[in-house]
PLY file of the C-alpha trace (Angstrom):
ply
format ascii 1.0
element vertex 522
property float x
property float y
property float z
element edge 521
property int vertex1
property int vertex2
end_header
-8.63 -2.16 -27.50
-10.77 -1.01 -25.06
-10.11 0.85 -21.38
-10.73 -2.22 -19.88
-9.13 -4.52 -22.12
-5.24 -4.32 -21.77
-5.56 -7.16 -18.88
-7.16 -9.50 -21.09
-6.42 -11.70 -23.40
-4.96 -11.67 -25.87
-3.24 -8.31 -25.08
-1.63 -8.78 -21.30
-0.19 -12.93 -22.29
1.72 -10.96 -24.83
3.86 -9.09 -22.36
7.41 -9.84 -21.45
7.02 -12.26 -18.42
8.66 -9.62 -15.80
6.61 -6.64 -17.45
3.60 -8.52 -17.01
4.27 -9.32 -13.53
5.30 -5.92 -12.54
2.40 -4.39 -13.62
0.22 -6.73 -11.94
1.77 -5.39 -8.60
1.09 -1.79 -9.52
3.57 0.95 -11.46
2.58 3.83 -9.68
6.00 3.67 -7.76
9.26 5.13 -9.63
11.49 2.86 -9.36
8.84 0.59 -9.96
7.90 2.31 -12.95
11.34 2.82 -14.22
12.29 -0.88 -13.89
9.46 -1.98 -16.36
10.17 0.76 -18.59
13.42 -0.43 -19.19
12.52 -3.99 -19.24
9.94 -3.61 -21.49
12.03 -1.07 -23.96
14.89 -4.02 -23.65
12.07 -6.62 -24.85
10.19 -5.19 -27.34
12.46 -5.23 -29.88
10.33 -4.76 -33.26
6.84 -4.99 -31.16
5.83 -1.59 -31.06
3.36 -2.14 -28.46
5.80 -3.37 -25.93
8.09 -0.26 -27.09
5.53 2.23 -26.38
4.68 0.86 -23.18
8.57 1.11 -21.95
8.58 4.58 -23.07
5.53 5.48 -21.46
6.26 3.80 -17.86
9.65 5.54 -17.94
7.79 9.22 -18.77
5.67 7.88 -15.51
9.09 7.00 -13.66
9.58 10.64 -14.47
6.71 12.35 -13.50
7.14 10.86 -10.17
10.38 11.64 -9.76
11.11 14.53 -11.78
14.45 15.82 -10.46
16.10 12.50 -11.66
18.89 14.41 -13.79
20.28 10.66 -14.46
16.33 9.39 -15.49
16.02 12.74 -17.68
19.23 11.92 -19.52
17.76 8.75 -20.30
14.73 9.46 -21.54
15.87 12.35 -23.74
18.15 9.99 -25.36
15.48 7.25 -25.72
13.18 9.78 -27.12
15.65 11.23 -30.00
14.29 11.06 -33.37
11.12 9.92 -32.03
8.39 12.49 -33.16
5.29 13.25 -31.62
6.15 11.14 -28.52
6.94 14.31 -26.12
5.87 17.72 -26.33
7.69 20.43 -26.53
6.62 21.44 -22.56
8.15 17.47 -21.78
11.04 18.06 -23.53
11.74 21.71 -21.83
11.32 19.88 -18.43
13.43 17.08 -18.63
16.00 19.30 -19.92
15.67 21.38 -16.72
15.83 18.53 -14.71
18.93 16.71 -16.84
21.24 20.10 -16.84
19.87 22.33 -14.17
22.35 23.29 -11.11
19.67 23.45 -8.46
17.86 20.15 -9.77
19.85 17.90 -7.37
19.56 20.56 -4.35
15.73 20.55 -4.99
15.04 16.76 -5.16
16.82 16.35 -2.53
14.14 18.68 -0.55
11.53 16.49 -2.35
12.43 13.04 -0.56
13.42 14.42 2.42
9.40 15.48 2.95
8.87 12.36 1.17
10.16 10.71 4.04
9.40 13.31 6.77
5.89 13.77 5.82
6.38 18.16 6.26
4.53 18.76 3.45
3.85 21.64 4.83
7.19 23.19 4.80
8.42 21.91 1.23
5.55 23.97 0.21
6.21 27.25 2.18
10.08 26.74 0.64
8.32 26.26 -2.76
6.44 29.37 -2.46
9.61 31.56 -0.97
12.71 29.85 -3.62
11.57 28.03 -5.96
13.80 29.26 -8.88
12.17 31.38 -12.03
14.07 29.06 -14.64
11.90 25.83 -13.17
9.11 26.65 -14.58
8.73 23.45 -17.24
9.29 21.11 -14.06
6.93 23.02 -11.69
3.71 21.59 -12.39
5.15 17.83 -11.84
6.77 19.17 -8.61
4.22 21.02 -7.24
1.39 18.21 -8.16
3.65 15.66 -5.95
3.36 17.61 -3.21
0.06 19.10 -3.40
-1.63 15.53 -3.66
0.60 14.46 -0.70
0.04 17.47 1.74
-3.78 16.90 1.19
-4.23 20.32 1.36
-7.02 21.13 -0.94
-6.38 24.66 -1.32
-3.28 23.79 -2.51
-5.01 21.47 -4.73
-7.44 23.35 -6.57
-4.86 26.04 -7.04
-2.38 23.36 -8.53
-5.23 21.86 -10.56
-6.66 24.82 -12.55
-3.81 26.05 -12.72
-2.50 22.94 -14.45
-1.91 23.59 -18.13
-2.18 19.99 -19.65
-1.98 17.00 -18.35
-0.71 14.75 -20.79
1.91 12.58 -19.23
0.79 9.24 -17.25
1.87 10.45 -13.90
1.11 14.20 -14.60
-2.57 12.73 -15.31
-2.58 10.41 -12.33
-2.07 13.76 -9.84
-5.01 15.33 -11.73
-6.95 12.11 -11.58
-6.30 12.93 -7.15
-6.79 16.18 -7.42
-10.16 15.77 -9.06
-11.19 13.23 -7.16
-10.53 14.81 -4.00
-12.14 18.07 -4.62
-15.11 16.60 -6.65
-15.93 13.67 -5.38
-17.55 10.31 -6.64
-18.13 10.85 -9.69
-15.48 13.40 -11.18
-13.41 10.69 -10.08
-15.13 7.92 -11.99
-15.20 10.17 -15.00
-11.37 11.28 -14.29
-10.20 7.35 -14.13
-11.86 6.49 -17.43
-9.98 9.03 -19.22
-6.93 8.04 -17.47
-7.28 4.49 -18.67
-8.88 5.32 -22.21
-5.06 6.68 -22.20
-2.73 4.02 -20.31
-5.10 1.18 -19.64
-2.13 -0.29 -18.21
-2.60 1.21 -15.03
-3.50 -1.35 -12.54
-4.04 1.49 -10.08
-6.71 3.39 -11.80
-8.18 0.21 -12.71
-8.66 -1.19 -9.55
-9.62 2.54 -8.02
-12.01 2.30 -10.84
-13.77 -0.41 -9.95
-14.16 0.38 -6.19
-15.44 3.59 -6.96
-18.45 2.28 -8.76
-19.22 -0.53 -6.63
-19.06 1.47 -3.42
-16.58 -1.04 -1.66
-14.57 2.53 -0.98
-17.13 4.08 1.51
-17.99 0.10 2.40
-18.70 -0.41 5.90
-20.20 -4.06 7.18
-20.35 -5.53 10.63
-18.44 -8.73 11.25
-20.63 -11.31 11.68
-20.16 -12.50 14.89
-17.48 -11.82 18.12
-14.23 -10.02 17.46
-11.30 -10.69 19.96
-8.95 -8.08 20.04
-5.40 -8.75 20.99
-3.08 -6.78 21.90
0.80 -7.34 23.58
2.43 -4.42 24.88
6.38 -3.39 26.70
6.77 -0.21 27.98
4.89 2.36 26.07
1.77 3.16 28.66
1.46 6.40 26.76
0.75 5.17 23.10
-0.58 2.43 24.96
-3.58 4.48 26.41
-3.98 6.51 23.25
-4.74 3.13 21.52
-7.23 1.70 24.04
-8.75 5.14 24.28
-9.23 4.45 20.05
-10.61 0.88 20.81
-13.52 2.38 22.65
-14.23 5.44 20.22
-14.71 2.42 17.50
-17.89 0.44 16.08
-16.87 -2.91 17.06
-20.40 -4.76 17.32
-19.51 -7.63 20.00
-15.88 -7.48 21.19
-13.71 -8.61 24.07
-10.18 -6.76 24.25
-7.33 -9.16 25.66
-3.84 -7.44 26.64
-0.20 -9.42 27.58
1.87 -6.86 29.33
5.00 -8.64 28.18
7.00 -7.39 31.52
6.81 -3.57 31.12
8.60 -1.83 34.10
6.83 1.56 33.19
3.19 2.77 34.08
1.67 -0.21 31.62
0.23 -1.86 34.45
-1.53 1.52 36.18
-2.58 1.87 32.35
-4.22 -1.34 32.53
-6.06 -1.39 35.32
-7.94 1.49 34.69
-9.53 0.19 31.33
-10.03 -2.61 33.71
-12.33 -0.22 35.46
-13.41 1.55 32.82
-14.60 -1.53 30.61
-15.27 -4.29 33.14
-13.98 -7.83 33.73
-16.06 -9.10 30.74
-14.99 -7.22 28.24
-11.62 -6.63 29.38
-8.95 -9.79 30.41
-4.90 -9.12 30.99
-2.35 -10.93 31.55
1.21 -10.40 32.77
4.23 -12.29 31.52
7.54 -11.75 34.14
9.42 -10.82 31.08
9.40 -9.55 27.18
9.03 -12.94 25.56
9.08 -10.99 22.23
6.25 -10.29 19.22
5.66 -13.86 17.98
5.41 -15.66 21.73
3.04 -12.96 22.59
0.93 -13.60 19.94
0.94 -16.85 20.49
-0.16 -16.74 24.29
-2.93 -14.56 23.18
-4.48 -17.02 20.55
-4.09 -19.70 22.84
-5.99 -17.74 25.66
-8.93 -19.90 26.74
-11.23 -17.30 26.93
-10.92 -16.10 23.49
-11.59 -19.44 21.88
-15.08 -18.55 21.10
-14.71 -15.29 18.76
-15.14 -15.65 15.06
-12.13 -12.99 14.49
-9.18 -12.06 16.15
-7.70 -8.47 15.21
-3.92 -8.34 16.44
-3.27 -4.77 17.17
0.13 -3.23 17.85
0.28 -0.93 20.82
0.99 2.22 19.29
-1.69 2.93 16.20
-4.55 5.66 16.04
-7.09 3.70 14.14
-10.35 5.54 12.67
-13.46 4.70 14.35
-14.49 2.54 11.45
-11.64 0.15 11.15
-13.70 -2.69 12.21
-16.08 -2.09 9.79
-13.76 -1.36 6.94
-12.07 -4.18 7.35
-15.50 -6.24 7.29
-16.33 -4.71 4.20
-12.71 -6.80 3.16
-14.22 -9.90 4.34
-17.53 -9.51 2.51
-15.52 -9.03 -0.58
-13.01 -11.90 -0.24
-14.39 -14.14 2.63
-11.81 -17.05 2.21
-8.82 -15.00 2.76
-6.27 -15.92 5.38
-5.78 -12.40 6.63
-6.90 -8.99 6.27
-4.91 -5.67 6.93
-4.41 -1.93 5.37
-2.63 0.55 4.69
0.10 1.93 7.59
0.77 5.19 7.63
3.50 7.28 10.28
0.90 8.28 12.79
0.77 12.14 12.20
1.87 11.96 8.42
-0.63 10.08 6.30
1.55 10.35 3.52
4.35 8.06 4.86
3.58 5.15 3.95
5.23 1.90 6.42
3.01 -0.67 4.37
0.95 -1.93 2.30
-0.36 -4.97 0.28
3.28 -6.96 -0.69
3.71 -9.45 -3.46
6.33 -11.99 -3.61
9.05 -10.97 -5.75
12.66 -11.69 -7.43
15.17 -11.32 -4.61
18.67 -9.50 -5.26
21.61 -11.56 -6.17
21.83 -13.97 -3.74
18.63 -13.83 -1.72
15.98 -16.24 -3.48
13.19 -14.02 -3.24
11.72 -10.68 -1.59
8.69 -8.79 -0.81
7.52 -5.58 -2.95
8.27 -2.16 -1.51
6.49 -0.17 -3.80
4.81 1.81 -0.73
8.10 2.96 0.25
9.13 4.42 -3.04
7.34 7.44 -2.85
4.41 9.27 -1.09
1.03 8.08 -0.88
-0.23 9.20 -4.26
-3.96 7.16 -4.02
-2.14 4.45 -5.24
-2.99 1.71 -2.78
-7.25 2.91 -2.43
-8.30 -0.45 -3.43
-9.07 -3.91 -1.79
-7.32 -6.56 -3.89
-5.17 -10.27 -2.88
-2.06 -9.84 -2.07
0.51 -12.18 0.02
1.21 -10.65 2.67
-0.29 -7.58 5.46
1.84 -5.81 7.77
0.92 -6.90 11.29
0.65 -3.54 12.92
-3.48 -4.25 12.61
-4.39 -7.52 10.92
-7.79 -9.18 11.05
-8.07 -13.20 11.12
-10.99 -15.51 11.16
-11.06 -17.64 13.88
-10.65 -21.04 11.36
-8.29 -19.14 9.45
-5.95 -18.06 12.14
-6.49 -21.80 13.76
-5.50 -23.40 10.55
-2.32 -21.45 10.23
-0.90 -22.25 13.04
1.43 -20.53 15.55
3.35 -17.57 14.47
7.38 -18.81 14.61
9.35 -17.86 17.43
12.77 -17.91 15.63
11.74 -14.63 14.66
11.52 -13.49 18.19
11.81 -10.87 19.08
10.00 -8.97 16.22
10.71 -8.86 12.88
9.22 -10.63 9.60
7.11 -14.02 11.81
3.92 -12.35 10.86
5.36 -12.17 6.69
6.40 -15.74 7.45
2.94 -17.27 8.44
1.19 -15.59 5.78
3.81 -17.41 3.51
2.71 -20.39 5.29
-0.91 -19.39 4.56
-0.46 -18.72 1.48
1.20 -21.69 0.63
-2.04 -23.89 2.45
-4.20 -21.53 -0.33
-5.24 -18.66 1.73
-3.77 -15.47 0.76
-4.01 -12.04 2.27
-6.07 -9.41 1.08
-4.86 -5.42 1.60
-7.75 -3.27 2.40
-6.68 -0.29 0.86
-9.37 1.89 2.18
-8.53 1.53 5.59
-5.25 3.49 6.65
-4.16 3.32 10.49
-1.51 5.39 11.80
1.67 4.01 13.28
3.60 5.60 15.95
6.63 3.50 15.80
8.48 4.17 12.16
9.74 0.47 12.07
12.12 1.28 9.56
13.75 4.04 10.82
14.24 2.41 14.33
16.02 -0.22 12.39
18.47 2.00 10.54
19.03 3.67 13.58
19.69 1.22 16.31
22.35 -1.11 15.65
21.07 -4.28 17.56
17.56 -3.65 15.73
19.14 -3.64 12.70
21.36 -6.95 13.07
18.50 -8.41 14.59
16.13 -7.83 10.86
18.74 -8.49 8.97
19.30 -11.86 10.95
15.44 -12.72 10.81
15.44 -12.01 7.21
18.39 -14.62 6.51
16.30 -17.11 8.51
13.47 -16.14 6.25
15.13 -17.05 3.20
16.66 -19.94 4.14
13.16 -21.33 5.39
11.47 -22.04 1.73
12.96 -23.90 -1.31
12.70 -23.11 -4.52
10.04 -25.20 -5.43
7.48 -23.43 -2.52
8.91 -20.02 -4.04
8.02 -20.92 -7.54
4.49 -22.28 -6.65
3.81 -19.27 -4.25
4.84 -16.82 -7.48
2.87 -18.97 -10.13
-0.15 -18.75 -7.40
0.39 -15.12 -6.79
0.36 -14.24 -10.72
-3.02 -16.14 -11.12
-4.88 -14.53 -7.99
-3.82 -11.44 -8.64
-4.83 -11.39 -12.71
-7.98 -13.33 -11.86
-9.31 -10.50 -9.79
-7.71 -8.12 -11.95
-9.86 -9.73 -15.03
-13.27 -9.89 -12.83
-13.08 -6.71 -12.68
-11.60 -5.60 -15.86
-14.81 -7.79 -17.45
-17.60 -6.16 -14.19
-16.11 -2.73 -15.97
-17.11 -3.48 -18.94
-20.55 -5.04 -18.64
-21.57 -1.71 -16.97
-20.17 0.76 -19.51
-21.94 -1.04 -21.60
-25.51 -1.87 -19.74
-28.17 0.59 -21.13
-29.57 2.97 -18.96
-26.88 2.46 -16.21
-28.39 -0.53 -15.10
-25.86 -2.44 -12.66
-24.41 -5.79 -14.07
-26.15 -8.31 -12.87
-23.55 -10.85 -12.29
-23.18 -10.46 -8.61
-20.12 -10.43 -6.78
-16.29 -10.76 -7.59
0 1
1 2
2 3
3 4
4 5
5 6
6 7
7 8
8 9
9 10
10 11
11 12
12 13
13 14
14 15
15 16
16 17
17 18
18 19
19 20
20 21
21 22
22 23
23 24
24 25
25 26
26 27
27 28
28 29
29 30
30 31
31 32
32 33
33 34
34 35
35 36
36 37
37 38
38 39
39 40
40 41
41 42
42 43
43 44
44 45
45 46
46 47
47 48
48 49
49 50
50 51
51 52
52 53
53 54
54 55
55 56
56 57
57 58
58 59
59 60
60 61
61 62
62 63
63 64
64 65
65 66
66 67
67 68
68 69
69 70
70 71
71 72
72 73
73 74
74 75
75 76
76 77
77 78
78 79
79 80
80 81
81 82
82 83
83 84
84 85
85 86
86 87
87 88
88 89
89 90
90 91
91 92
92 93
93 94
94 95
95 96
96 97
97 98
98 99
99 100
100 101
101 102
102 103
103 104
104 105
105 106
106 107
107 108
108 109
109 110
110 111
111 112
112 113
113 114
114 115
115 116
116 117
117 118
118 119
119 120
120 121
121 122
122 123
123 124
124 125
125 126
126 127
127 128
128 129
129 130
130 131
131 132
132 133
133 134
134 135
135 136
136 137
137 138
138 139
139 140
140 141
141 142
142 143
143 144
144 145
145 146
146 147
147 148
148 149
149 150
150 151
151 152
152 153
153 154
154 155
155 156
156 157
157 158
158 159
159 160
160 161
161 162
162 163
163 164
164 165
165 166
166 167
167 168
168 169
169 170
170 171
171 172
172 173
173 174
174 175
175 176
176 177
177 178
178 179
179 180
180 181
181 182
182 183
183 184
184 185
185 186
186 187
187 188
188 189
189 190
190 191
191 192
192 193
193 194
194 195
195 196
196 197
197 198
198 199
199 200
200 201
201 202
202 203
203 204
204 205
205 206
206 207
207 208
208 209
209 210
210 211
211 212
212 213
213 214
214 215
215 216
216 217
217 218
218 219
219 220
220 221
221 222
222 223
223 224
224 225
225 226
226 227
227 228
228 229
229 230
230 231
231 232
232 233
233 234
234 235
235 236
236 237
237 238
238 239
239 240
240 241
241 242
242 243
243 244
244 245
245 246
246 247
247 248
248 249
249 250
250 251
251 252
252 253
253 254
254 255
255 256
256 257
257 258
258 259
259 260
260 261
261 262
262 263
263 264
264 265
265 266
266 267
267 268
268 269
269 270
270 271
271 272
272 273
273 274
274 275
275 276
276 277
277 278
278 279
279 280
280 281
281 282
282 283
283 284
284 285
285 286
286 287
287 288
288 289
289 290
290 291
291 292
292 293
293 294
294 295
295 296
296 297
297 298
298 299
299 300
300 301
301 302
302 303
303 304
304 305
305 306
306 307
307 308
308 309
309 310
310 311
311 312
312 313
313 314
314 315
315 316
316 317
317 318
318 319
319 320
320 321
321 322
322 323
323 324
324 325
325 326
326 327
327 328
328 329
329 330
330 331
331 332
332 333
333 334
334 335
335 336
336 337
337 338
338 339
339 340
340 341
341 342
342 343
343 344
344 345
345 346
346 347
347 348
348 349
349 350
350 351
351 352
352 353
353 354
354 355
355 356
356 357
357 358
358 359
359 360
360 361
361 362
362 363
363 364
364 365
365 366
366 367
367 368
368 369
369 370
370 371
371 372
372 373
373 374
374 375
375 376
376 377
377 378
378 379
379 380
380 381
381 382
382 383
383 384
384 385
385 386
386 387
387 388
388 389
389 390
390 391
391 392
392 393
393 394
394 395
395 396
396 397
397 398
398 399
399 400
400 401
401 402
402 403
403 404
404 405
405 406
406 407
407 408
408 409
409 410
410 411
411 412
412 413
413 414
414 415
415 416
416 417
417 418
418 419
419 420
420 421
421 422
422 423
423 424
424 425
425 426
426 427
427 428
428 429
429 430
430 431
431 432
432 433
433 434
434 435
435 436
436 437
437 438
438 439
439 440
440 441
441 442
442 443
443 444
444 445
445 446
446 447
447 448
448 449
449 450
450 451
451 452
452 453
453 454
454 455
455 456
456 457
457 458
458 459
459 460
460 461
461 462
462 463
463 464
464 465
465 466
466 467
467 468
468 469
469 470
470 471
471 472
472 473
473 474
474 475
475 476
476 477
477 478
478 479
479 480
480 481
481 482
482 483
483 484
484 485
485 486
486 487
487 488
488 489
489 490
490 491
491 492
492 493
493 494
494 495
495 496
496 497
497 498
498 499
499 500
500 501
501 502
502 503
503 504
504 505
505 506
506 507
507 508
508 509
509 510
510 511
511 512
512 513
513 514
514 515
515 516
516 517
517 518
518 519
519 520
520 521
């Protein structure tokens, strides 16, 4: 079997039904990774295919998390009697990490700037404490956080000195590292070998293929007049900061359109001085008398006569710093996928691009007693390069979405039952998506977001009640039957542009004299 050829048939229809689907949303998360390696080790029974792949997503479940003493355990005991599966330098580390005193102490350092985003100081602790009898775990550790500080000192250090890299995850960091520091085509070369070894690897796959179609560095125009919307309450600071990134951007033909929903703060002063600045053409506001919440504001904006002419609408929160490209990045999205119902990116804690807030979600099984869920595979873990790709999805955060005009007209209203924030912009892409437009995640896009949703929600009580509350509306709002189409739909978008590309792979490794494919698009 071929690099390519672990998505096709007849390999990938042989998979356990929730292996298969896992991997189609991505494994480079560890408790992603971890969940298919024991559901595929529980399935495979005498197919040793299936049995090798469980044992090899749980080494990645490692890798990427590897001061799991309970994980470490597990694997070591999976592993017994198994020759030639670990090396002896695997087999030193998870023991570390299974019996060591200061493994729990140290992980615990590792998620807290997993969720921080100080990098910077995990690092400086690294270099001043890191204990002399960690050595078997320190490459894993220190690759984790060298590919998430971004510091590429850091990284070249980590990567020469980087003794082998012959675990799935261990690889992956290289595969950054190299990528990073060499560019284009050290990466291309680095993601072959990664999936000549674990072609199972959505991720590289789809990084793969980005990489040597140039959709990564894409940057097109929309073609025609972008309305941007934004509604705002009471944060003229961040509010400023984000107009002041509107202007630095290359937007083509725009018109900007703010609802101060009632602020009581400087949001007005704010206002009228991009009214000055931009001009009464460009530049329209309105004032509602009070916060009539997320959904009714973007409501009134749509329905704003003036903006019925543009041929997109970007919703913006109030709060983001946004690259100067977005506009074009995200038309590079709809060039690639130009039916899709809605466009978005990556979200990243403004300040700390390796806190991830979202990403592309999937539909998925819900916990006992809910009937379904969304993915959170950005949240389990650092940004690793995982999510660099454009792809379908279901569903874009709605921090900074992008809509055609027919598309956001044919969807409807967003629902105010989830006033006043809080899962109506996951419920009309369900909506969408149901209707036959799904999203698509532009994954080489990231936008930084001020507001860390869900830490405000963990942290204030009434925030809290009020998601949890939206999400039990959520669930009670679809049957089974629109949850089993919208999965069965989901499964065949998602492998179908898996497979295009899998087979556009392919064709070029195999065109003489490098020539491009010539079978256009995707």
């Amino acid at each position: 079997m071929g690099p390519y050829d672990f998505f096709l048939p007849p390999a990938f229809d042989a998979l356990p039904e929730a292996v298969a689907e896992g991997l189609l949303f991505g494994c480079l998360a560890r408790n992603q990774a971890a969940s298919l390696g024991l559901a595929a080790l529980r399935a495979g029974g005498d197919n040793a295919v299936v049995v090798r792949l469980g044992l090899e997503l749980t080494q990645l479940a490692f890798d990427l998390d590897p001061l799991n003493a309970d994980l470490a355990r597990a694997i070591l005991a999976m592993t017994a009697g198994r020759e030639g599966f670990l090396s002896e330098a695997d087999r030193s580390a998870l023991g570390a990490a299974a019996d060591a005193s200061w493994a729990a102490m140290w992980r615990q350092a590792l998620d807290d700037a997993g969720r921080t985003g100080d990098w910077a100081g995990f690092l400086a602790r690294y270099d001043a404490s890191w204990p002399t009898d960690g050595a078997a775990l320190a490459a894993r550790v220190l690759g984790l956080a060298a590919v998430a500080s971004g510091d590429p000192d850091r990284l070249a250090a980590w990567r020469k000195g980087l003794a082998s890299a012959a675990t799935p995850g261990l690889h992956w960091l290289a595969v950054q590292a190299d990528m990073r520091l060499g560019g284009r085509e050290a990466g291309m070369r680095a993601l072959r070998d990664h999936l000549g070894r674990w072609p199972w690897n959505v991720g590289a796959l789809l990084a793969l293929h980005d990489l040597a179609r140039g959709l990564d560095t894409a940057l097109v125009p929309l073609p025609g007049e972008l309305a941007i919307f934004l509604y705002t309450f009471n944060k003229a600071d961040d509010l400023g900061r984000t107009l002041d990134g509107v202007l630095a951007s290359d937007l083509g033909r725009h018109r900007i359109f703010v609802l101060d929903n009632g602020s009581t703060d400087a949001t007005p002063e704010v206002l009228a001085a991009f009214g000055d600045r931009i001009g009464p053409e460009r530049f329209f506001t309105q004032r509602a008398p009070v916060n009539v919440g997320a959904p009714a504001g973007r409501n009134w904006l749509r329905h704003l006569p003036e903006a019925q002419g543009a041929d997109f609408v970007a919703y913006l929160d109030d709060d983001l710093t946004l690259p100067p490209d977005w506009a074009l990045r995200l038309g590079a999205a709809v060039a690639a996928y130009p039916e899709a119902g809605v466009y978005g990116c990556r979200i990243s804690d403004a300040g700390s691009p390796a806190v991830l807030q979202a990403a592309e979600l999937h539909l998925a099984p819900g916990a006992p007693g809910q009937p379904f869920a969304a993915t959170d595979l950005h949240l389990q873990g650092p940004d690793l390069g995982q999510f660099t790709s454009c792809r379908p999805c279901l569903s874009v955060t709605g921090c900074c979405h992008l809509f055609s005009r027919q598309a956001l007209d044919a969807g409807g209203d967003f629902d105010i039952r989830f006033s006043p924030s809080q899962f109506d912009d996951f419920d009309r892409d369900l909506r969408a998506a149901l209707a036959g437009r799904f999203a698509v995640c532009q994954g080489h896009l990231a936008v930084g977001h001020a507001r860390k949703s869900g830490t405000d929600t963990r942290k204030n009580r009434a925030a809290g009640a009020n998601a949890h509350g939206n999400m039990l509306k959520l669930q009670g709002k679809y049957d089974a039957g629109e949850i089993k189409r919208l999965r069965r739909e989901q499964r065949i978008r998602l492998l179908t542009d898996i497979r295009k590309k899998a087979i556009w792979l392919s064709r070029r490794e195999t065109a003489r004299d490098g020539e491009t494919p010539k079978d256009g698009g995707l």
